[in-house]
N, C-alpha and C positions, 0 to 999 in steps of 0.2 A: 706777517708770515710766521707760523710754528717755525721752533727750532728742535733740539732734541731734550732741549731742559725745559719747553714748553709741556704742559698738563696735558691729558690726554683721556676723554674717557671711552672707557672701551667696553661695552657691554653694561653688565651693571658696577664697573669698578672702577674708579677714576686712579688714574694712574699718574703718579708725582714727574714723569718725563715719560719721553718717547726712544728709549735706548732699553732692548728688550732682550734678556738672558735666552738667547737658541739654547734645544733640548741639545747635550752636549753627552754622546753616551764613551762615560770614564768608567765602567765596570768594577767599580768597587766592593758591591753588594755580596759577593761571594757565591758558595754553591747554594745558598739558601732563598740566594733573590732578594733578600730580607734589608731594607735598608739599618744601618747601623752608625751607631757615632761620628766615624768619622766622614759620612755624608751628612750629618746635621751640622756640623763645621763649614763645611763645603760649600751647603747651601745660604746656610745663615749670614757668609759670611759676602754673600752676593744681593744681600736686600738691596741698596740703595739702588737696582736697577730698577727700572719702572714696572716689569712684570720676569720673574724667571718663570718659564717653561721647563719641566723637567726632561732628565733623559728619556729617551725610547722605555716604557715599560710594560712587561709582559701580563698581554692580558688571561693566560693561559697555563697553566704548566707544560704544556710542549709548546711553547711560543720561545722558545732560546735560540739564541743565534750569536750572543754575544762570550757566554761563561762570565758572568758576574753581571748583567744587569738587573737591574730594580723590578721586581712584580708587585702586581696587585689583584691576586686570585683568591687570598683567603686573609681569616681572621687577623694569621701574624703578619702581613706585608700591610695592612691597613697600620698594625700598632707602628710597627715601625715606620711607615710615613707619616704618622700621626706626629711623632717628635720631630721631624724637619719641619713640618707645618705649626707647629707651635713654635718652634725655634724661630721661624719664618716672620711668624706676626708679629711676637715677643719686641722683633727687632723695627715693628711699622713695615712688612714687605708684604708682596702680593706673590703667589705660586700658583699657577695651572700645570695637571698634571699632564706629560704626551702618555695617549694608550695608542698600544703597538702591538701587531702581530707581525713575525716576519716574512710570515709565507714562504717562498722558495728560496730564499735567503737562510731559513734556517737548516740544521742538519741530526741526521737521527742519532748521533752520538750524543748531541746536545741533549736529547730528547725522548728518553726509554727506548730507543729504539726507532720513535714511530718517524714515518717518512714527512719530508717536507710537504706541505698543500700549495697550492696555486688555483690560479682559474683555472690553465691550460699546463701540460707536461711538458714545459719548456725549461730546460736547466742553465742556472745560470753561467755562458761558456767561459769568460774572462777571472783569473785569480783564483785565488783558492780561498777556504774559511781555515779557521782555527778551529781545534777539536780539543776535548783528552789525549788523544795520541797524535797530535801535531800537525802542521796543515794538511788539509782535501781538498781536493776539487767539490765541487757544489752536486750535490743528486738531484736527477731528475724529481721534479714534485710530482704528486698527485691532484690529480684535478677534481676538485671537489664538486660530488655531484649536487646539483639543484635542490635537493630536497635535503643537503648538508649547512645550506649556506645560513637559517636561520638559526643554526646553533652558534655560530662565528658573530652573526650580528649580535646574538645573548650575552657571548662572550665580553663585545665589547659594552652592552647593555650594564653587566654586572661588574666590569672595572668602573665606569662610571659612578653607578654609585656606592662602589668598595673606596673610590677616590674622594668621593663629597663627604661617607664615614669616617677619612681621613683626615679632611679638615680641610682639601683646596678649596683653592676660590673657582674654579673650574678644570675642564676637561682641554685638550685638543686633541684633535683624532689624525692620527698620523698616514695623511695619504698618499707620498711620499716615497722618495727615495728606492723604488723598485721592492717593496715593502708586501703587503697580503694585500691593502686597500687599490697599492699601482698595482698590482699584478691581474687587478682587474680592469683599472683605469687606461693602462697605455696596449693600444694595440700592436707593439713590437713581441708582446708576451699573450696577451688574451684572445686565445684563438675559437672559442665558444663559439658554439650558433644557438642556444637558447638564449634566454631572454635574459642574462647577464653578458651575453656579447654581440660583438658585431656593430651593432650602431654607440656613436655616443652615449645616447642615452640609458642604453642598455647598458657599457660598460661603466657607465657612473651610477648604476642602482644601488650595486652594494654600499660602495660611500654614501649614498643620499639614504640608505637604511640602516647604518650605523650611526649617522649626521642626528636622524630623527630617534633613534635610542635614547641618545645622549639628551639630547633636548627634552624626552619624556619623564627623564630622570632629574636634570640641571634647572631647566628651562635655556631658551635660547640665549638670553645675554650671557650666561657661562660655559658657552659651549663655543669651539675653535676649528677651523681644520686648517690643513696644510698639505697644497700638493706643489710636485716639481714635473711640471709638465715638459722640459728640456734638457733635466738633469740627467745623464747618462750612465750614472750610478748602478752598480748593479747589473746592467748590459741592459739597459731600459731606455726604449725609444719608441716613439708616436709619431703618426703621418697626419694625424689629423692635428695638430696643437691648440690650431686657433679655435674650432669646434669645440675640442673640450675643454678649454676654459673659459668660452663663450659661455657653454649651457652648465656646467660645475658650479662656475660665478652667478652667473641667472640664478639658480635653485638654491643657491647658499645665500645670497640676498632676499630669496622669499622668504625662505625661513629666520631672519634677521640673526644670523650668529654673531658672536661677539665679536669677532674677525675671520680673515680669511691671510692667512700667508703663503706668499711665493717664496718660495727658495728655488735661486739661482744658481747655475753652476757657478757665472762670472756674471751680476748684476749689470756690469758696463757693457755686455755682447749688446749688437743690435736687435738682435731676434731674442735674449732677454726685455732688454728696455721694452719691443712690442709687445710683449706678452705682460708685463707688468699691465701697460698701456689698455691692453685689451681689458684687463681683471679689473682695473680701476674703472673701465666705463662699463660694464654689469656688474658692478658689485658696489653698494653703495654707505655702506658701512664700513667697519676699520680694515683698512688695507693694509698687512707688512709688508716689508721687502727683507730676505736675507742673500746677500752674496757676495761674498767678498769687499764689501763694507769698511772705507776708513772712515775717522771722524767728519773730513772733510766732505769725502763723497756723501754723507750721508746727511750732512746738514743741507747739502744739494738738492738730493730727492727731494726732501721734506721743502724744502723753499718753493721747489718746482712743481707743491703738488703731487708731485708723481706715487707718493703713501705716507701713512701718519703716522708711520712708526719702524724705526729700522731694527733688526734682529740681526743683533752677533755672536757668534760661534767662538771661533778661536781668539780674538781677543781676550773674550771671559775667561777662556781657561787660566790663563796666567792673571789676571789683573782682578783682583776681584771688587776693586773699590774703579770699578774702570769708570762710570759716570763722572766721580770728582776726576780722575785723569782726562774727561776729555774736558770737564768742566772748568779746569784748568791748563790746560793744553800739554798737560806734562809728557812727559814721555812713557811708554811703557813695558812691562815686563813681559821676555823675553819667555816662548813657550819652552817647556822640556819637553821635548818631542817621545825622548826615550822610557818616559816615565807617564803616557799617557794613558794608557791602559792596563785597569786591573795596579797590584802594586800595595802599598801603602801610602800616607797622608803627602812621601813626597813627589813634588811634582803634581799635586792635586790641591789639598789645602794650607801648606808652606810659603804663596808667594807671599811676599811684602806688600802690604801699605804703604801711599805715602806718606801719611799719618806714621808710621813705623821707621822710616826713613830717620 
């Protein structure tokens, strides 16, 4: 039975374990989007995991939602991904970049002004965002009309391959997290009746036409996606669950991508485990799991079957040599909660080794 120190090949990359860096969005990049030094620290300093995933990154210049994450829309966000991807390899690592748009998530102060998109004009009611002049409430988005949507697919078309000019080893498409791609896929927000909503199918067109962007540009073994069909995030919720990850998983398996990841609110819920359960039996290629993931539980899944590869989040922020931590059962470091966003290197690239110890 694999463990997590077991090899792993995933598309066309074989992967030295099965313990995989979640896109992890720490906002360092500034107003410029632009990755910089001390993201190539950051990154570099995370190889020994089997594959890092980057932060959410904008595929757009009105695609902000965060004030400091990483783009990749023009010549200068390729240069500068270009040096954590070199920083990356230098060290023996593997890097696929997440592209992201936020859709209703994001905000027009973020943004020249312009208003957030979505499939449907549903605003996100729960919390507020951060801005230049301090929290807001969420604005209602604008619902992009049908003959808008194949510039959004372009969008992600040309992160794609601004990312391979970058240097990753592939893409993952971030469908997720109440994001532009859910805001098509869960029907608590998609309230269309053209031929992007209404049916499953219909609401999983846009991801299945960014899925195949990607793969026009990559080819399929370097291309990823990632949806949270229970995740609540955002104010996002689905009636149908088992449907749309029945037929997502179905069409993501015909086109053989290099994986497919679940993220879970709490991997251990029962109606997570079944939805795991369901994506593992249509989709037959590399399965993650992300969700609240300890070493133990995670050596679990993987014994059980149940996916080839576990994706952690907040672990990695504090530990960055976390593989030998669990590969020696050590203990590990403690996150700075206060210091996770935006900032400088502490609280980001500062923790200890236990090489450093």
């Amino acid at each position: 039975m694999p463990t997590l120190l077991t090899p792993l090949q995933v598309g066309d990359l074989l992967l030295p374990n099965r313990i995989v860096m979640a896109p992890l969005t720490r906002a360092r990049a500034g107003s410029t989007h632009i990755p910089n030094d001390m993201m190539v620290d950051y990154y570099s300093q995370r190889v020994s995991s089997g594959l890092i995933i980057t932060e959410c990154t904008m595929v757009d210049p009105h695609a902000c939602a965060f004030m400091g994450e990483g783009g990749i829309y023009s010549p200068a966000h390729v240069a500068g991904w270009r040096q954590v991807t070199d920083a990356v390899h230098a060290k023996g690592g593997r890097i696929f970049m997440q592209i992201w748009h936020p859709g209703r998530a994001a905000h027009s102060s973020l943004n020249d002004g312009e208003q957030p998109v979505s499939s449907s004009a549903v605003a996100i009611r729960e919390g507020v965002t951060s801005t230049p002049n301090g929290p807001r409430p969420y604005e209602v988005p604008r619902p992009l009309h049908q003959d808008e949507i194949p510039r959004y697919v372009e969008m992600f078309r040309l992160a794609a391959r601004n990312a391979q000019l970058a240097g990753f080893d592939g893409v993952q498409i971030h469908g997720a997290h109440g994001y532009l791609i859910d805001n098509f896929l869960r029907d608590g927000v998609n309230r269309r009746t053209d031929a992007y909503g209404g049916s499953v199918e219909n609401r999983a067109r846009f991801l299945l036409e960014v899925t195949d962007a990607a793969i026009d540009v990559w080819g399929a073994g370097h291309v990823a996606v990632r949806i949270s069909p229970l995740v609540p995030f955002n104010d996002m919720t689905e009636n149908q669950p088992d449907a749309l990850v029945t037929f997502v998983a179905t069409e993501l398996n015909r086109r053989r991508i290099a994986f497919l990841e679940v993220r879970h609110e709490n991997h251990a819920l029962p109606q997570e485990q079944a939805i795991l359960a369901l994506a593992r039996r249509h989709f037959d290629g590399v399965l993650m799991s992300n969700g609240s993931y300890t070493r133990e539980s995670g050596e679990a899944t993987l014994t059980d079957n149940k996916a080839d590869a576990i994706v952690y989040g907040r672990p990695y922020i504090a530990n960055p040599d976390l593989v030998e931590r669990f590969a020696a059962q050590a203990p590990l470091n403690e996150v700075n909660v206060d210091r996770l966003y935006r900032g400088g290197p502490d609280g980001y690239s500062d923790y200890p080794t236990l090489a450093a110890r």
